[in-house]
N, C-alpha and C positions, 0 to 999 in steps of 0.2 A: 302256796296258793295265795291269791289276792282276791278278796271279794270289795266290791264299791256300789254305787246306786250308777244307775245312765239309764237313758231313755232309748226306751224299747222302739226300734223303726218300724219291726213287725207288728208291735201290738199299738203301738200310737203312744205306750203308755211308760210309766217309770218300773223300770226293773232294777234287779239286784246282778251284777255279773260277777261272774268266779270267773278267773283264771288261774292255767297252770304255764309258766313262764311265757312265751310268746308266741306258741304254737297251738293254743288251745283258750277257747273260752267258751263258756255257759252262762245265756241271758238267761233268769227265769223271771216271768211275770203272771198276774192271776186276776182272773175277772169273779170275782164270787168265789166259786170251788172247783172252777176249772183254770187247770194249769199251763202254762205255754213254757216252749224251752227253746232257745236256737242255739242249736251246736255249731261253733267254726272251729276252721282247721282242721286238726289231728288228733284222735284217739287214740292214745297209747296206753303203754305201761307207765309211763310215767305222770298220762293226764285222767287213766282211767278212775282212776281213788278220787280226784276232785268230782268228777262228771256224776258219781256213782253223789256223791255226798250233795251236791246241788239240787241233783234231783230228786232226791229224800226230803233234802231239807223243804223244796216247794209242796211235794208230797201231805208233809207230815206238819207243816206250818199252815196250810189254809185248809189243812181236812182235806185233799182235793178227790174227785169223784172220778173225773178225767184228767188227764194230762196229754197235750199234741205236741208232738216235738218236731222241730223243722230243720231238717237237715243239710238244705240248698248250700247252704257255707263250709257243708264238712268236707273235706279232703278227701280223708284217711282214718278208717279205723281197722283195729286189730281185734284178737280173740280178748283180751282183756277189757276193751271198750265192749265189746259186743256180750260180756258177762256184767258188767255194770248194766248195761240195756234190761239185759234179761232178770237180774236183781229187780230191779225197780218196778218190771212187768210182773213178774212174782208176785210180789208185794202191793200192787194194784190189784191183780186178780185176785189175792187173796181175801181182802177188802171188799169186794164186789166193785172197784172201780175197772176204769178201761185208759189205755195208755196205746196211741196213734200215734205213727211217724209217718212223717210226708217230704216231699221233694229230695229225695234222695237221688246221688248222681248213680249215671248206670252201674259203675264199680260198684255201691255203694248196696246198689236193689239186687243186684245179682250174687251177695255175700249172703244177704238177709235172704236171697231165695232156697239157698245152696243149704243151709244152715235151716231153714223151718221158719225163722223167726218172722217173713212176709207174711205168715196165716196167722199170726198171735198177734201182730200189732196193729193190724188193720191197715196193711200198706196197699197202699193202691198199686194194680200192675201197672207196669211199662208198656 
């Protein structure tokens, strides 16, 4: 994993990005106690343990209340990325926070449909 600073094109603003080799990264950036993330690429087995940890760490580093995460850049996830998701919605809900995903590709909304997880995250239909 490689984590650096770079400027967020989503948020305007300076974020932290993780990556897992070259098929995977996570922006997170935060305005007060609400969270932003944009996932590109690929979720796998081998990117999910990063993804899962990026988004704790924005979680649990600014207190966050909400967290929206934007998907438009992701490829591809698997059942391993999509239990990182649900880890961290867990853990939001637990909290009393709330954690929204958005721009998801049709592969992507129709996994999250199949699976329950569109009525937990606050995914908007297609």
């Amino acid at each position: 994993m490689f984590v650096r600073n770079v400027h967020d094109s989503v948020m305007g603003a300076k974020g932290i990005a993780y990556e897992a080799g070259d098929h995977c990264r996570v922006v997170v950036s935060h305005d007060g106690n609400h969270g932003y993330a944009t996932l590109e690429g690929e979720v796998d087995v081998t990117s999910a343990p990063m993804v899962r940890e990026a988004l704790f760490d924005l979680v649990q580093v600014i207190d966050a209340h909400s967290v929206e995460i934007d998907l438009s850049d992701l490829h591809f996830i698997d059942s391993t990325g999509l239990s990182a998701l649900v880890s961290v919605l867990h853990h939001m809900q637990s909290s009393g926070g709330r954690l929204s995903v958005k721009n998801p590709s049709q592969q992507v909304h129709k996994l999250f449909d199949i699976t329950g997880l569109s009525f937990n995250v606050g995914l908007v239909p297609l």
